[in-house]
MARTORMI-503087 format. One record per residue (C-alpha): residue in three letters; x, y negated, z negated. Coordinates in steps of 0.02 Angstrom, whole numbers, plus 50000, padded with zeros to 5 digits. Layout:
// MARTORMI-503087
ALAXYZ...
//
This chain:
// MARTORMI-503087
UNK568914453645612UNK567974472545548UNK568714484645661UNK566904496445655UNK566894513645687UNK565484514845835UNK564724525645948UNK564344521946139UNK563774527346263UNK563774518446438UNK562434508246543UNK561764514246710UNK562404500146789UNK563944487146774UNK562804473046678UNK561674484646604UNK560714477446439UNK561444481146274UNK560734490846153UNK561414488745978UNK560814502045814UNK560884499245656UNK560734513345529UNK559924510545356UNK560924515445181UNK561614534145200UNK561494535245378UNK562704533145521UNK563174528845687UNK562284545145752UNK560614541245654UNK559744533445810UNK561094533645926UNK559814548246023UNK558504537646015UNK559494522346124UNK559174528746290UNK557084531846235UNK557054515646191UNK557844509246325UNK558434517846469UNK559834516146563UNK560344502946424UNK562484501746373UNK561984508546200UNK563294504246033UNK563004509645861UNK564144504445726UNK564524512545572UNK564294503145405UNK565874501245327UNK565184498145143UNK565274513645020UNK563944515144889UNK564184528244797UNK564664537044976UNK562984532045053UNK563634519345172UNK562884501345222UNK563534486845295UNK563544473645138UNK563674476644974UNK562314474344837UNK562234473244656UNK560504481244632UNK558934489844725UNK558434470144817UNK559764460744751UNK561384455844885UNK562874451544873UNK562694435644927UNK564704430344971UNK564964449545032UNK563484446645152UNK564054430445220UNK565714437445252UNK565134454845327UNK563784444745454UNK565244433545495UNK566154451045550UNK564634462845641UNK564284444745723UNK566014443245804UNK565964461945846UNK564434460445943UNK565134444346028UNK566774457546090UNK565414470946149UNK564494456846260UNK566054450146338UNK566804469646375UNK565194471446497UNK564194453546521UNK562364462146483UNK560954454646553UNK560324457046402UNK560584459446217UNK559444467746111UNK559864475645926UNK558614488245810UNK559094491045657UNK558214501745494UNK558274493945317UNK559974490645286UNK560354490045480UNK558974480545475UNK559484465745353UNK561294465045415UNK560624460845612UNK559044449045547UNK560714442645453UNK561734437445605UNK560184433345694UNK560064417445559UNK561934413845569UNK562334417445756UNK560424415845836UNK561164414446024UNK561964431746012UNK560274441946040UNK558924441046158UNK557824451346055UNK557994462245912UNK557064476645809UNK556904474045640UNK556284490645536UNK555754488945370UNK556984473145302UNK556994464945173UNK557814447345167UNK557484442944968UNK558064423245003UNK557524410545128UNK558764407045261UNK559224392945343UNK558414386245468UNK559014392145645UNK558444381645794UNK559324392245921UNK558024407245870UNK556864398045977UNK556044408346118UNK557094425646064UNK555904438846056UNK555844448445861UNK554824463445834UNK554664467945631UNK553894486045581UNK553334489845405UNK552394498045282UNK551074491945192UNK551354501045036UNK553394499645056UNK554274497144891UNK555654492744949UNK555254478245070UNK553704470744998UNK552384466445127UNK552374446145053UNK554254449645109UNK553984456345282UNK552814444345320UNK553844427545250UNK555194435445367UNK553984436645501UNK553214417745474UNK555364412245443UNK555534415845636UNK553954409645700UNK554244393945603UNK555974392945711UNK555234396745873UNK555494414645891UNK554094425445984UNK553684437245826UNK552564449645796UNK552334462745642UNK551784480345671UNK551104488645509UNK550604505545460UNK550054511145289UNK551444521445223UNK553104517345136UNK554704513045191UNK554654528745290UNK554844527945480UNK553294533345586UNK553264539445748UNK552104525045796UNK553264510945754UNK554324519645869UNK553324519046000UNK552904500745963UNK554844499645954UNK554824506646136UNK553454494646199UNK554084480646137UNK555844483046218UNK555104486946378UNK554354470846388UNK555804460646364
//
């Protein structure tokens, strides 16, 4: 089992949700570990650090080009952030579990969300990109999966973002897309859609 390094902070209450970040490539466990309590309040908030060096930017699986995974290295590395989230649930028994992740964060939590689809309640998914079609995952039915993206992002095509989208309505999921025109910058408005969307859940 990865032994991450994480940050946390604790929940207002005993059972408080959990809210799990994901950074994208180069960041850390600090790059939206501010953000948590916005997003959330009063929310048990973890963020764990990638533990995949490219070139020192880290990530959480390894890749052999700009869109093109390491397939075996991702299987084994959702395999690992999968049974660390399991530890993090039983420590506190959330009522809920909710993740957000950016690009990279993003892609390795849509990535557990195929293999484990019971672990989260709802999730955040930030400009992905998931360049293969995963296996189908009845358990995603009725978990709640907000996707934001840019239009013009050339990094995670829109035909991408929205295949991922249709993947998880196709299984059930309650999914939704929020766009805006730019790249595969983040916009203030996505989070704020970010917040909305976890406020409802």
């Amino acid at each position: 089992m990865a032994h991450y390094h994480y940050r946390e902070a604790s929940g207002a209450t005993p059972n408080a949700p959990l809210l799990l970040l994901f950074h994208g490539t180069g960041g850390d466990e600090n790059q939206f570990f501010d953000l948590g309590n916005e997003l959330l309040p009063g929310a048990r908030i973890v963020a764990p650090r990638g533990d995949v060096s490219e070139h020192g930017a880290l990530r959480y699986f390894k890749r052999t080009g700009e869109g093109v995974y390491d397939m075996a290295d991702l299987a084994l590395r959702t395999r690992q952030m999968a049974d660390f989230i399991g530890a993090r649930i039983a420590e506190s028994q959330p009522s809920r579990v909710v993740g957000l992740g950016y690009s990279n964060g993003a892609n390795i939590l849509a990535a557990v969300q195929f293999a484990a689809p019971g672990l989260l309640d709802a999730s955040v998914l930030m400009h992905p990109l998931i360049p293969f079609v995963p296996a189908p995952a009845p358990g995603l039915a009725g978990r709640k999966v907000l996707i934001t993206a840019g239009r013009r992002d050339p990094i995670g095509p829109a035909s991408a973002t929205q295949a991922l989208a249709d993947y998880f309505v196709g299984q059930g999921a309650d999914a939704s897309v929020f766009w805006h025109d730019g790249g595969h910058e983040l916009r203030g408005e996505e989070l704020g859609a970010a917040q909305a969307f976890l406020a409802g859940v």
